[in-house]
N, C-alpha and C positions, 0 to 999 in steps of 0.2 A: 505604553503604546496602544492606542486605539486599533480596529480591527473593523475590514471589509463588517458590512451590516450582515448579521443570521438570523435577520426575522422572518416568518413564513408568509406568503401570499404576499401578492401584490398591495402595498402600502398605498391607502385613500384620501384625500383628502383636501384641502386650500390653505393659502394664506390666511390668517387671522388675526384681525389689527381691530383687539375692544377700546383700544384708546383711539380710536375714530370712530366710537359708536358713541350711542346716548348709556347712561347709566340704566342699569335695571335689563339691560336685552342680553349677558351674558350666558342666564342659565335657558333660555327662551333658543337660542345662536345652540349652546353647543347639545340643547335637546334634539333640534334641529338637525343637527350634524349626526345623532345617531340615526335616527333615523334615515337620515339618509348614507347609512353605512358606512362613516368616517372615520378610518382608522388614525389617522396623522393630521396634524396642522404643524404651520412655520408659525413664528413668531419672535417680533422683536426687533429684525433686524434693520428698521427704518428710523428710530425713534432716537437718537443720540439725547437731544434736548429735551424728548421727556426723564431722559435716565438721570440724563445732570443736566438741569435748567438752569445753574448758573457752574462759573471755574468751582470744583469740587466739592460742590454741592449736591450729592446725589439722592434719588429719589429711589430705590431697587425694589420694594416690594407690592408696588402697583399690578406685576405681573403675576402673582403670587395666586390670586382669584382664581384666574384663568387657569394655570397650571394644575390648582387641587382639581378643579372642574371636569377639565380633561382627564385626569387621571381617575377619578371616580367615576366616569363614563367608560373608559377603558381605551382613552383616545390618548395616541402617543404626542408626543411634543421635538421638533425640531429648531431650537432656539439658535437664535442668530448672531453676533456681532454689528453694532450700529455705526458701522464704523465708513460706511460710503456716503451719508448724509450726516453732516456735519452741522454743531450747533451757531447760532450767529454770533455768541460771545466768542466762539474760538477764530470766528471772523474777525469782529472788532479785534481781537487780543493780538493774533496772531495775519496781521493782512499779504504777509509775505509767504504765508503754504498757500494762496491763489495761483490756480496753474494759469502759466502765460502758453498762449495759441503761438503758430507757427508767425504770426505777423508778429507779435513783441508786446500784443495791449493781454492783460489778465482777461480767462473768459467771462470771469464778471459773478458773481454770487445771484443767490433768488431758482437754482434745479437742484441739483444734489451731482456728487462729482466732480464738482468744480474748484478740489484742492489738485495739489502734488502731493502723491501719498509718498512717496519717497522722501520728501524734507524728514530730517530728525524733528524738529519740533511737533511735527503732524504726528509723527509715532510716536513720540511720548505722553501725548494727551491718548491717542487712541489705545497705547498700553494700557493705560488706567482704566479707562471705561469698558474694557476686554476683560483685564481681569476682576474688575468689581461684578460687572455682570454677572462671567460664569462663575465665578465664584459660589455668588449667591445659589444658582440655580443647579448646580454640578451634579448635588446630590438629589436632586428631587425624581422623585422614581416613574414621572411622566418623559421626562427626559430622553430620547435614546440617541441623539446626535447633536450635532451643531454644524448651523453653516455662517464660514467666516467670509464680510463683506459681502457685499452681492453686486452680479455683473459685473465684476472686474475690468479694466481699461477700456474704460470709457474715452480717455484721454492721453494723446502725445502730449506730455508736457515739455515745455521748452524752455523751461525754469532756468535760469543761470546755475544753480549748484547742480540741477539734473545736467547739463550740458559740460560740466568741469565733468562730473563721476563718468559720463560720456569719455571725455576724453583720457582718464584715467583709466576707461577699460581698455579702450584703442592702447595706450602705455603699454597696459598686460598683457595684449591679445598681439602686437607685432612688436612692443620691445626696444624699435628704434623710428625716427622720422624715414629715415631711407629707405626701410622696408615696407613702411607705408605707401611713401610716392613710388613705390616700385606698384607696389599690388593692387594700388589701386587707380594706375596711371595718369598719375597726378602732373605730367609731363605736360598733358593735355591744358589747352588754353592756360599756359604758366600757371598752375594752384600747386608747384609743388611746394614744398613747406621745408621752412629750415628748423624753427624748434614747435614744441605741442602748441604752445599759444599763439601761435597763427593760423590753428584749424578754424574755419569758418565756420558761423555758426548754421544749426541744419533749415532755419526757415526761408533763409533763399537758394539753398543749393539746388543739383543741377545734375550732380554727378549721381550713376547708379550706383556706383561700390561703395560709395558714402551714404548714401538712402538703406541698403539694403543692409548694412552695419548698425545704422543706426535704428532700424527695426528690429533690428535680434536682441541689440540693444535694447529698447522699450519694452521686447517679448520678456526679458529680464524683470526689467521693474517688476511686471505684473504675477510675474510668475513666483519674485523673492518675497512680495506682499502676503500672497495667497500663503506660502508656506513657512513665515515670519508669524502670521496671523494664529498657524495651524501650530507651531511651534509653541506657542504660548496655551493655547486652550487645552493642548494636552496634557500640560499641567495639572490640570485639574481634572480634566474628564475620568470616566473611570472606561474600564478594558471594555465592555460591552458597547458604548457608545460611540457611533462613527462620526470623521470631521469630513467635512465637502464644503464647496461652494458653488454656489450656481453660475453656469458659464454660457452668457449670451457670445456665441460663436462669430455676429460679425464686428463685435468689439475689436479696436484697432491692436492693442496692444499685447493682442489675446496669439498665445501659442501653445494649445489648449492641452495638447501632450506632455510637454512640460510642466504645465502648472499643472495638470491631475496628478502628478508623478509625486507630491506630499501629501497629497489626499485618502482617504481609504476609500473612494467612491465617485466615480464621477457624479456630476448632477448639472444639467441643463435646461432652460427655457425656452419651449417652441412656441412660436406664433404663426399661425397660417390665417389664409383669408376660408371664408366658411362660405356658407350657399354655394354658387355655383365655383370657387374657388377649389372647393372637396369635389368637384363632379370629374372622373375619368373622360367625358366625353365632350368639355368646354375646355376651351382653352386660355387662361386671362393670364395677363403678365404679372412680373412681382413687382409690387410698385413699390415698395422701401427692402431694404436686402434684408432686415428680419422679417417681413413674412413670406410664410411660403405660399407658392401655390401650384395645386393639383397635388391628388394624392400621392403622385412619386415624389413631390419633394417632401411633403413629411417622412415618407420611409426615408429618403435620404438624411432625414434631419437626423435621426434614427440611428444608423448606421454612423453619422457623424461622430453622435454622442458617445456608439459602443467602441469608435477609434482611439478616442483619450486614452482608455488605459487597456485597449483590445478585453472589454471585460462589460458587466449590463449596469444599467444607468440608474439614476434618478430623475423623473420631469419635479423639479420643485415650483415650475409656472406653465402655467400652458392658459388658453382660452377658456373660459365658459363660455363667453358669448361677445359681443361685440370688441374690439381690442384698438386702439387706436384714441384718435383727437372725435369731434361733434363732428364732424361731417365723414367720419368713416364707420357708418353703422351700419355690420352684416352677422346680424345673431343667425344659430346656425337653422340651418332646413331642420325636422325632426329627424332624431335616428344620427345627427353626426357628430353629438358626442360621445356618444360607445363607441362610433366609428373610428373617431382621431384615436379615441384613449387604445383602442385594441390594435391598432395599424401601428403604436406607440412601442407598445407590448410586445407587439412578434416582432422586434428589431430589438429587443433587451429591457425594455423601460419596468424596474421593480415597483415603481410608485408613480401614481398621478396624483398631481399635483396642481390646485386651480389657482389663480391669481384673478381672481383671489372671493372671500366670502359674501363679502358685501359690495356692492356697487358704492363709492363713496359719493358724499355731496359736495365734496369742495374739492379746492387743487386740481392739478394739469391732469391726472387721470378721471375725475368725474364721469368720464364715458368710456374709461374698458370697463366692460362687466364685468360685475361678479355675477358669485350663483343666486345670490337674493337681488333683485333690480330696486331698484331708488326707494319705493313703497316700503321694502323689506316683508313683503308676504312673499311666501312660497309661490313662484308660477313656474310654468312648464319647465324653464331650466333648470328650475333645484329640482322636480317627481324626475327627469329626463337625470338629472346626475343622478339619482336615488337608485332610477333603474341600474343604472350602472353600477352603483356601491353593492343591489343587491348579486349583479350577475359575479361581481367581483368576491364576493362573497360566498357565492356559491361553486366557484371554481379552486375558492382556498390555495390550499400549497401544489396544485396540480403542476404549477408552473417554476417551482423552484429551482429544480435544478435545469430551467429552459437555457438551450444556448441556440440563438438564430442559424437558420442554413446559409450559406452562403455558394453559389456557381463561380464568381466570378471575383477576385479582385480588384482595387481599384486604389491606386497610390496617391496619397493628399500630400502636396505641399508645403508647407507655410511660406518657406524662402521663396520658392516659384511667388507665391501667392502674394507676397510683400512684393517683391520685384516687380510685380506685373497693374501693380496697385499704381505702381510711379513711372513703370517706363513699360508699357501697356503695349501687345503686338498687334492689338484688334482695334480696329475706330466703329464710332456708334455713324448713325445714318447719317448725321450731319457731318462727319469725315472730322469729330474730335476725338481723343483719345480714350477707349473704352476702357477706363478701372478697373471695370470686373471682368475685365479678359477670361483671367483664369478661370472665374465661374463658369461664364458663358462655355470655356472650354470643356472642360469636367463635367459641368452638367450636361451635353449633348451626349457626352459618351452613358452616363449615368441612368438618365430619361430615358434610352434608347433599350438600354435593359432592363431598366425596370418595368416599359408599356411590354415587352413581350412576355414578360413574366420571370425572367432572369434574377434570381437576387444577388447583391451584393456585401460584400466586407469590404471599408474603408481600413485602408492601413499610410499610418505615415511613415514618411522615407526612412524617417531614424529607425522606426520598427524594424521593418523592410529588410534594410541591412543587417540588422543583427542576429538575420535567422538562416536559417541551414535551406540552402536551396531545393534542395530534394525532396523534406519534411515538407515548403512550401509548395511543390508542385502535386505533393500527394492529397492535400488539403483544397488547393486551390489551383484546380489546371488550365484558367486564363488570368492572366494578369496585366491589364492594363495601366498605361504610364501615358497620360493624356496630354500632358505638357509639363513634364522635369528638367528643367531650364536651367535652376538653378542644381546643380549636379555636381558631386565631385566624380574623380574617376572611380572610387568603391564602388558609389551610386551606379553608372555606368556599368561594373564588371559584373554586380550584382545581378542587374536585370539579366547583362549577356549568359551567366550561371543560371538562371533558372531559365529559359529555353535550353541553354545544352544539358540537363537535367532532364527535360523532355517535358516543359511546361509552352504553353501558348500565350506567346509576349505581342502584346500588342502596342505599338509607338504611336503618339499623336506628336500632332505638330510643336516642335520646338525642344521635343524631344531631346538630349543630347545636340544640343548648340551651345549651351552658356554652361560654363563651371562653377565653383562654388563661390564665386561671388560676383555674380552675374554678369560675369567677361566672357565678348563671345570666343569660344574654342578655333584653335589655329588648325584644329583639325578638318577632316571631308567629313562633313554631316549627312548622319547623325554620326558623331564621333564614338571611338569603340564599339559601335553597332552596324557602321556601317556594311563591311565586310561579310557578318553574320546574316543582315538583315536584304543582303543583295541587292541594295538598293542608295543611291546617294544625289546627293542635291549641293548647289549652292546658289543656285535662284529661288526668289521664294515670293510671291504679291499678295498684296491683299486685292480682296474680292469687295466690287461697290456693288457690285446684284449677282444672287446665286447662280451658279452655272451648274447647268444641269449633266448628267452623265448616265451611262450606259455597262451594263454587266459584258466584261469582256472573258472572266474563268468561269471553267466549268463548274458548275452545283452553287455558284454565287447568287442567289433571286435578287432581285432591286423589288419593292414598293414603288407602284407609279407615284409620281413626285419628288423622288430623291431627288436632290441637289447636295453639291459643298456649296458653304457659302463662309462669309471672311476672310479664308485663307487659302491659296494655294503652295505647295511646295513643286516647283518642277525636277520631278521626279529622274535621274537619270538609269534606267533599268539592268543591274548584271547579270542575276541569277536566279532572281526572284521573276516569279508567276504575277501578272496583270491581271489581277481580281476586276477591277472598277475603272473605266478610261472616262474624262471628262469629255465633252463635244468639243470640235475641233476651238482653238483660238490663235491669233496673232502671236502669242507669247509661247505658243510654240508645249505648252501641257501636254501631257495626255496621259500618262498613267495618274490614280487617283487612290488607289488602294494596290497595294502588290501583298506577297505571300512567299515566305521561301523557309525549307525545311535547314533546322538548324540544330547539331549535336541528334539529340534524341527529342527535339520539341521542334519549336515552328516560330517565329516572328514574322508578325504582319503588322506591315506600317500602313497608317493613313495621314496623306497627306494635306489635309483638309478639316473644316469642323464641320459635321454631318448635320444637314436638318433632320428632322422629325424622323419622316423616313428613310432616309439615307441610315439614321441612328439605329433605326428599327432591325434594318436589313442586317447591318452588320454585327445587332445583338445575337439575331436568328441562324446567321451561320458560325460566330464564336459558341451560343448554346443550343445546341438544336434539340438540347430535351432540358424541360422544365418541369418545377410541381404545378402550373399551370398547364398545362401539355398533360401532364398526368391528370388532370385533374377536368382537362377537356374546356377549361374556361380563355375567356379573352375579355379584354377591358368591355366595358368597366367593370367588370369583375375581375379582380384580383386574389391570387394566393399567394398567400407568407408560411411557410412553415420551420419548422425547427425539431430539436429534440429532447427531451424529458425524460433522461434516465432510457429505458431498454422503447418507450414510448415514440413516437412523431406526433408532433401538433400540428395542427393546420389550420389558418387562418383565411377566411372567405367574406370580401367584402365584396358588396353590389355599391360602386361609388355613381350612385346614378338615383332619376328620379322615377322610373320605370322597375316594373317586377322581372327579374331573371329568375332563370334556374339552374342547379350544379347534379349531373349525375354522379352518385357518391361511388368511387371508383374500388375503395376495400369496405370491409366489415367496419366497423368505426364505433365512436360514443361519442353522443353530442357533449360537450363536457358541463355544458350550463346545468343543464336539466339532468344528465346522467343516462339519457335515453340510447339503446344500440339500434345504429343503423344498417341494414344491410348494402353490400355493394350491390350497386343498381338502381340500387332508391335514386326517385327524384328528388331534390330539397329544393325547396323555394326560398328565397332570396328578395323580401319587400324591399321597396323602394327606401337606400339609404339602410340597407341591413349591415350584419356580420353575425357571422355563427363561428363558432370553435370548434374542433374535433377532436378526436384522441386515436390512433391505430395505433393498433402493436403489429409491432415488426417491422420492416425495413421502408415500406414504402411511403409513401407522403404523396 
């Protein structure tokens, strides 16, 4: 059995793919990388058909160069499984592991991804080429992990054998047809079903308790792969070396807790937009859901990554510099890649990780950078990574035993998340159905704490429940549930146990309406909270233009501009305190946020998703002290801190194109340099800066 990674300091380094270089640039490449302070490269895991260019025909010691190379440089090696790009003989041979789309046509061969990794025939070719690989390389003492596949479900497959094994889990999970059409009220426009093979198949359905089955479902496949995959490589690996795979997050078929749960480590890939994308003080939308933008969503990404297994991460890809197709070119300002990589950092991240070394010349990625651009001479992004390898370097194991601070909880989904993907409570401008409901929801609450300096711990629901409410509120004494839709009653009793434990619960919209399988509750909403929560509903509208509102509780501030906007719940008031009233309307609203003490804690519901400052306002009175607050700063300046053994860290970025300053509020040590600062000191803060700190003792 492999074992959580014990290596010290944060791990450096990119992708590295010499079989898309020319001959002769290896030892030139991984010179390069010393110097620019590289302690790690990937490698391997894209290449199936150079392994085996034809059926059983393998080639395994082409990687052999590279790995002495690295290893006589003192540069570790994270070897991969090729098993997400598939070769085109196993096309020809095999044309029936093509996943078919939700319409019925196959998606068609010529990206990568484009099998059913579930088929047995798929797995028995990719067994082979799993175990020949590691095999070869297990013992070579450059080695210190493997990641099996990369970016996992990519695809709903709707394969005829994936939709039987569908139906075969429906068999094991209800038992009989009747309990089916019971639970999933199948009465409804006649689908109820007399025996299994009348279930319809999932690409024209309609129904949500059949969507959202059948996402738990696909959350399966992907989740039996990764740990099928991990299953076999430990066969070979030896005890030092860790198994992970890298988890792009808005992958559909991704249930990211679950699949870290065979891993020894999580590891994920961020992608953000850079230049003004990174500025605290612009605003630009996300135009595709893997990138992020503005520096709160990276910390969010962050947070995301340390929720898989509540424990710190691996970036195994992130940007160097431009990331996308030829017309999406934003390499970054100066100064914002130490920035991402340390914003990375103070949210868990053990290793950076580029994606990748070289800029390639052919194929669909041609134009995400790497750190060498098309030329392959050094320019500013590889001396600008250098910087960083050397600051990384000089901070060593300071950070080892870092564990993020957290104020605030904040409960992730995935059912919610699936559910709302298909039967969505929010419409986009043009009054079609908004997908990302749930983002849009999550992140308002998210955003709102994170601009005032609040930080957060992502926790999933499953987590959530399986812990001691008390332990939770001494840890975490707010905890917001932004939209828990998909809810059993545990769920439900849960939250109500940690307010009467004496924790501050905070309800968004949708809260306690649907159960565990996203049937709405026959109870008064929010159900089992209502009574606690002093407050209940059973009208609810959506919102076509923000409507603005007014502070009606005492010590409540608004930011000029608040609005709810999307959603209203009209609120019916028992016992609970009217924090927030909207302006008047026909439909008769008017409470907008309430507050009512509850056991030994407090639950405050909002009935709405908050803009910007609406978000703000209600981060500031949930934390009305922060290490930002301590620390005297406000965007774009931002603090992240954490703890380091008897130590606090502190994390201070200037996300901006202007010079700030921070008055350093204890005795400190810069930790780069090793320099002591005294409290009072001014530090300056260049444009696109960060600086680290180190205090002893309690404060941050």
């Amino acid at each position: 059995m492999t074992q959580i990674p014990q290596f010290s300091g944060v791990l450096f380094g990119a992708a590295y793919y010499a079989e898309y270089q020319e001959e002769g640039t290896l030892d030139r490449d991984l010179d390069l990388m010393v110097e620019a302070g590289f302690t790690v490269i990937r490698v391997g895991e894209s290449v199936w058909s150079t392994w085996e260019p034809r059926n059983g025909e393998f080639d395994l010691d082409w990687l052999q160069p590279v790995l002495d190379g690295a290893h006589a440089r003192g540069i570790s090696v994270v070897l991969g499984t090729p098993t997400y790009a598939i070769p085109p003989w196993l096309q020809t041979l095999h044309p029936e592991i093509a996943a078919i789309a939700a319409d019925g046509h196959p998606i068609g061969w010529g990206a990568r991804q484009e099998m059913d990794q579930s088929i047995p025939v798929y797995r028995w070719y990719a067994e082979r080429i799993i175990r020949k690989v590691i095999a070869r390389y297990a013992d070579h003492p450059a080695v210190i992990g493997y990641q099996v596949d990369n970016e996992p479900g990519n695809n709903l497959a709707h394969n005829e054998t994936t939709f039987q094994a569908f139906v075969a889990w429906l068999r094991a999970r209800y038992g009989t047809v009747e309990r089916l059409n019971e639970e999933w009220g199948l009465v409804y426009w006649s689908h109820r079903i007399a025996e299994w093979s009348e279930l319809w198949r999932p690409g024209g359905n309609l129904m949500p308790q059949y969507q959202l089955e059948w996402r738990r479902f696909q959350g399966e496949q992907a989740t039996d792969l990764i740990a099928w995959q991990a299953g076999i490589v430990r066969e070979y690996a030896r005890d030092e070396q860790f198994v992970t795979t890298c988890i792009s997050y808005s992958r559909p078929q991704i249930s990211d807790d679950e699949l870290a749960a065979s891993l020894d480590i999580t590891a994920g890939n961020p992608y953000y937009l850079m230049q003004d994308g990174l500025s605290a003080d612009v605003d630009l939308p996300r135009r595709v859901e893997w990138w992020h933008s503005g520096p709160w969503a990276l910390f969010q990404w962050g947070d995301r990554a340390f929720s898989s297994a509540q424990e710190r991460f691996l970036v195994t890809e992130t940007n160097a510099q431009s990331i996308g197709g030829p017309w999406q070119n934003q390499p970054p300002y100066p100064g914002q890649i130490k920035q991402a990589a340390f914003a990375l950092i103070s949210r868990g991240a053990r290793m950076i990780e580029y994606w990748h070394w070289h800029t390639l010349h052919f194929g669909v990625e041609t134009y995400w950078g790497g750190i060498l651009p098309h030329s392959q001479r050094p320019g500013r992004i590889y001396h600008e990574v250098a910087e960083l390898g050397a600051s990384l370097k000089r901070i060593g194991g300071a950070l080892d035993d870092f564990d993020p601070d957290a104020d605030v909880l904040i409960l992730y989904s995935t059912d919610t998340k699936w559910s709302f993907d298909f039967f969505p409570p929010l419409a986009t401008e043009d009054g079609e159905p908004d997908r990302r409901s749930y983002a849009h929801i999550v992140d308002a609450f998210y955003r709102g704490l994170s601009e005032v300096g609040a930080q957060v711990r992502v926790q999933h629901t499953r987590q959530f429940v399986e812990q001691d409410a008390a332990a939770l509120v001494a840890r975490y004494p707010v905890l917001v549930a932004a939209a828990e839709y998909v809810a059993d009653d545990a769920t439900l009793d849960a939250l109500r146990a940690y307010a009467e434990a004496g924790g501050h619960l905070v309800l968004g919209i949708r809260t306690g309406y649907g159960d565990e399988l996203a049937r709405a509750r026959r109870g008064v909403a929010p159900d089992r909270l209502h009574d606690a929560a002093g407050v209940w509903y059973d009208e609810y509208s959506n919102l076509a233009e923000p409507l603005a509102v007014t502070a009606a509780g005492v010590g409540f501030e608004l930011e000029p501009g608040s609005q709810a906007t999307a959603w209203l719940d009209v609120l019916n008031v028992d016992t609970a305190e009217v924090l927030v009233e909207y302006e008047p309307t026909e439909l008769g609203a008017s409470a907008a946020i309430t507050s009512a003490a509850f056991g030994a804690g407090r639950i405050t519901y909002i009935g709405t998703v908050p803009n910007r400052p609406l978000a703000r306002s209600i981060a500031r009175w949930l934390v009305p002290s922060t290490a930002s607050g301590y620390w005297r700063t406000e965007l774009p300046v931002t603090v992240s801190t954490g703890r380091s053994g008897d130590h606090s860290v502190v994390f201070v970025h200037n996300w901006s194109a202007t010079t700030h300053s921070v008055t350093v509020p204890d005795d400190c040590t810069h930790i780069e340099t090793g320099e002591p600062i005294a409290a009072g000191f001014r530090f300056i803060l260049e444009p696109r800066d960060v600086a680290v700190f180190e205090v002893t003792g309690s404060h941050a």
